[in-house]
N, C-alpha and C positions, 0 to 999 in steps of 0.2 A: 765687778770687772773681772774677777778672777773667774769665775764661770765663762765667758766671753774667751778666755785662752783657751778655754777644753779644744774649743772649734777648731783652733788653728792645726797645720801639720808640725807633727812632733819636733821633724829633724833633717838636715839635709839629704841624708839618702832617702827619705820620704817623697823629697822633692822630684828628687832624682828619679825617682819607681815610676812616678805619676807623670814627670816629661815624655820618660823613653817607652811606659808602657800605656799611657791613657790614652782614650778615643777621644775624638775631639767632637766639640758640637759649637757653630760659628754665628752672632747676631752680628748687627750693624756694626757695635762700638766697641764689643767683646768677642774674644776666644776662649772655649773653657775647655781644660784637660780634665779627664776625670779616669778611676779605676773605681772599680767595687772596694769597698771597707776593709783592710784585713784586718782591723779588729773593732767591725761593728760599729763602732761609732761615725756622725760625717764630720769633715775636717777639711776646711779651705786654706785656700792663701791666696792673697792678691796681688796681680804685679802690675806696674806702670814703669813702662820701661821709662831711663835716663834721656834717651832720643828724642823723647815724644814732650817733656817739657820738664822743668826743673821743681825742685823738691816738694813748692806749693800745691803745684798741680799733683806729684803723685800723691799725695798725702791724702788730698782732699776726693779723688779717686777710692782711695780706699776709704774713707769715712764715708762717703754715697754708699758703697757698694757692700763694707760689713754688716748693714744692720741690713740690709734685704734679703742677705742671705742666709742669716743664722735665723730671722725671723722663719725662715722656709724647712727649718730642718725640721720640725714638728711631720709638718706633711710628706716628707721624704722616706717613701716605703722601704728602698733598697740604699742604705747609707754609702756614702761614695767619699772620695777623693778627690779634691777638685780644687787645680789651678787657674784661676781666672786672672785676664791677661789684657790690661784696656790696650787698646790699639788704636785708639782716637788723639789725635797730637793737642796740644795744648789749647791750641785757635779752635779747632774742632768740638770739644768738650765741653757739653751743659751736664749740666747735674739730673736735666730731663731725659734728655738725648740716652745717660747711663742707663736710668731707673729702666726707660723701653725697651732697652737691650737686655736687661735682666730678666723684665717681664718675658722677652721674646726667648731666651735660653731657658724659663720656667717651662712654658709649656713646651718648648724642644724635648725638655725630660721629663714632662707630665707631671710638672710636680706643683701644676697650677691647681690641684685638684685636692680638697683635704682628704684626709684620712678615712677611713670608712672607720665607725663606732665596731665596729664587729672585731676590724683587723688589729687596730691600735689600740 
């Protein structure tokens, strides 16, 4: 489990950098902020805002949506920063409904694609 923290962002003003300075790229169920790496590695965070349903629901939001992501960092040529942000309210929310929006933000940044043996 301790490998699985590397992912995460370090620290608040991290968070901060990635709201006020990241581009955005938008699916159905999801919004993801992201910047370029400043230090090489990639590094998520997930939010489910309070509004959208209570503690079960974020939680379970973020346990869908951890392991799709870090599964993807292998193939991720240019490591990034990246806020992902479900915007699906509680009634709304299948666990499938996430996974397609994840799918749909992979190839938004191309990153449905492995690695080339040459590059990696």
């Amino acid at each position: 489990m301790a490998a699985l923290r590397s992912y995460r962002l370090p620290n608040q003003p991290a968070y901060r950098q990635v709201a006020v300075q990241g581009k955005f790229v938008r699916a159905t169920s999801l919004t993801m902020r992201w910047i370029e790496s400043p230090d090489g590695f990639c590094r998520f965070c997930f939010l489910a805002k309070k509004k959208n349903g209570n503690a079960v629901y974020r939680n379970k939001c973020r346990r869908v949506l951890r392991p799709l992501f870090y599964a993807k960092v292998p193939d991720i040529q240019k490591p990034v920063w990246a806020m992902v942000v479900v915007t699906d309210s509680s009634a709304e929310m299948t666990p499938q409904r996430l996974r397609e929006s994840a799918q749909k933000l992979f190839r938004k940044m191309e990153w449905d694609r492995p690695r080339d043996v040459a590059e990696g």
